[in-house]
C-alpha positions in Angstrom: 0.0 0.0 0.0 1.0 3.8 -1.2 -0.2 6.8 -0.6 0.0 6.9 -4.4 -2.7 4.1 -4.4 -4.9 5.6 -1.9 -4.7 9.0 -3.0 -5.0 10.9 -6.4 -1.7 11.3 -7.9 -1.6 15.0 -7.7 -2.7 14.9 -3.9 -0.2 12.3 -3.4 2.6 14.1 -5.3 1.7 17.5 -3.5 1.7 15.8 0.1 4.9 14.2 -0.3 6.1 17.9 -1.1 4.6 19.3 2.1 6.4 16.5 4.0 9.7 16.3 2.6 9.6 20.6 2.9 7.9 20.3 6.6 10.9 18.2 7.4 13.2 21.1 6.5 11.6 23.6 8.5 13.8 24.1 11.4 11.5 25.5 14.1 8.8 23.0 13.5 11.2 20.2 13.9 12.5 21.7 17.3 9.3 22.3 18.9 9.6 19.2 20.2 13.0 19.8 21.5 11.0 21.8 24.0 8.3 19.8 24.6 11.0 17.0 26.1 12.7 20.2 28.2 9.4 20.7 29.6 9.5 16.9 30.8 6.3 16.5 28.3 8.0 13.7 26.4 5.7 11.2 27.8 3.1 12.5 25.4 5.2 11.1 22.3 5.2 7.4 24.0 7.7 5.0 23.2 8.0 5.6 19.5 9.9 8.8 19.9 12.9 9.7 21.6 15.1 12.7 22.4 18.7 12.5 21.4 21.4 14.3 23.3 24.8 14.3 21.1 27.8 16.2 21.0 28.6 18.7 17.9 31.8 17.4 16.3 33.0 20.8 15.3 31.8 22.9 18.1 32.0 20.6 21.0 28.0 22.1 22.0 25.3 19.7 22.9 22.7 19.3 20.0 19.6 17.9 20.5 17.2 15.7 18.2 13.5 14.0 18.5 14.2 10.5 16.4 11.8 8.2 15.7 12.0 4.7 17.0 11.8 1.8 14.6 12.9 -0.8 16.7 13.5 -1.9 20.7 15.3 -5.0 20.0 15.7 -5.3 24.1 14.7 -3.3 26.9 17.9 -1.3 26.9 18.6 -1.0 23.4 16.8 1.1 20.2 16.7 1.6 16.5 16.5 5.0 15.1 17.0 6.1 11.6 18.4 8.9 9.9 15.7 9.9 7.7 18.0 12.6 5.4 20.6 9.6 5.5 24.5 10.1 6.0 24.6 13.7 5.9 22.3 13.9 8.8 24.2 16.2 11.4 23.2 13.8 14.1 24.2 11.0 12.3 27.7 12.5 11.7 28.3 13.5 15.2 27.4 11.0 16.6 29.8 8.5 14.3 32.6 10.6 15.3 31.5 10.9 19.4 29.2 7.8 19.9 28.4 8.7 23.9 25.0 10.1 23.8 22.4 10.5 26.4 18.7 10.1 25.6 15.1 11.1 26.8 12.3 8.8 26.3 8.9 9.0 27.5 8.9 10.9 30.8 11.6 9.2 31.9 14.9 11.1 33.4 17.5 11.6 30.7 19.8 7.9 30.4 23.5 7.6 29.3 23.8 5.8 26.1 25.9 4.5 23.4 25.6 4.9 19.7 26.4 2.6 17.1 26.2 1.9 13.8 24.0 -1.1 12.3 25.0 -3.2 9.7 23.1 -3.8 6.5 21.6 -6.9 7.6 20.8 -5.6 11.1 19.2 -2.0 9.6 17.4 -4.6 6.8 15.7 -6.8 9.8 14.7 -4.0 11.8 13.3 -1.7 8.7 11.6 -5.1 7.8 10.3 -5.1 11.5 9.0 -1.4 11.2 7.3 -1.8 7.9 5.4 -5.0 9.2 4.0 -3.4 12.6 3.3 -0.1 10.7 2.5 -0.4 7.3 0.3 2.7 7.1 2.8 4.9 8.5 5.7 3.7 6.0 3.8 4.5 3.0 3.0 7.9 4.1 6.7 8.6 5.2 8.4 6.5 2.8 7.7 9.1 -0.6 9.1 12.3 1.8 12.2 10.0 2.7 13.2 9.4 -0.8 12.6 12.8 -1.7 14.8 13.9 0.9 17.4 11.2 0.2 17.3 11.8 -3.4 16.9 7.6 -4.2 14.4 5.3 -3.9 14.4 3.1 -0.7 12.0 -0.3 0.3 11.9 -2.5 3.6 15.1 -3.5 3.2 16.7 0.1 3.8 18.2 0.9 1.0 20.1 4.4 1.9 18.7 4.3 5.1 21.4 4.4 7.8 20.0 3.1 11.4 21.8 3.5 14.7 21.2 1.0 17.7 21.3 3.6 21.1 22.2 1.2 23.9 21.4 2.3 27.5 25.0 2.3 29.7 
């Protein structure tokens, strides 16, 4: 299923530019930055999380709401870098992989970051796309926009970090 199938391909085309230019708006994306601050990130649940990483250039903490596509165990989880390997994120934390994170209401948690490997970011893609089908084919047109290449369940172009809890 596709939100090209469901909708009208010049609704569908036009949504997917609405996301993909929504994703690029930086004070929309930070809002809930703030909303964790406020200790309001139980309202996201489980599936989001905040990211606390460490700018590889400036040294300054950065801060970044991911989604989760996978909880393999209770002291690990999946995110993905939706604008792929140029993420800033993604690159900081490849070169400084000791995070801290906020998810739900809980207090913030020391955490590791590390990089999954094709098979591992295939399985849990696969994992994501099964549980929520309706979501990946509304977000999956705006992430290959934003990537620039086509992507399926097997995460293609889609770098995914595993954040384990120290």
């Amino acid at each position: 299923m596709s939100v090209s199938t469901t909708l009208p391909a010049p609704v569908a085309d036009a949504l997917v530019g609405i996301a993909s230019r929504a994703l690029r708006i930086r004070w929309l994306m930070r809002a809930p930055v703030r909303m964790y601050r406020a200790r309001l990130g139980f309202l996201f649940g489980s599936r989001m999380l905040m990211l606390e990483h460490t700018g590889r250039k400036t040294g300054a903490r950065r801060y970044v709401i991911l989604e989760v596509i996978d909880h393999p165990d209770p002291d690990s989880y999946v995110v993905v870098s939706g604008f792929g390997a140029r993420a800033q994120w993604f690159r900081n934390v490849r070169a400084d992989p000791g995070v801290r994170v906020w998810i739900g209401g809980r207090r913030p948690a020391e955490a590791y970051a590390s990089l999954l490997n094709p098979d591992e970011s295939a399985a849990s893609l696969h994992a994501y796309v099964t549980r929520h089908p309706r979501t990946w084919a509304t977000m999956k047109p705006a992430i290959e926009s934003t990537l620039g290449a086509p992507t399926d369940d097997r995460g293609t172009g889609l770098p995914m970090v595993r954040i384990r809890l120290t």
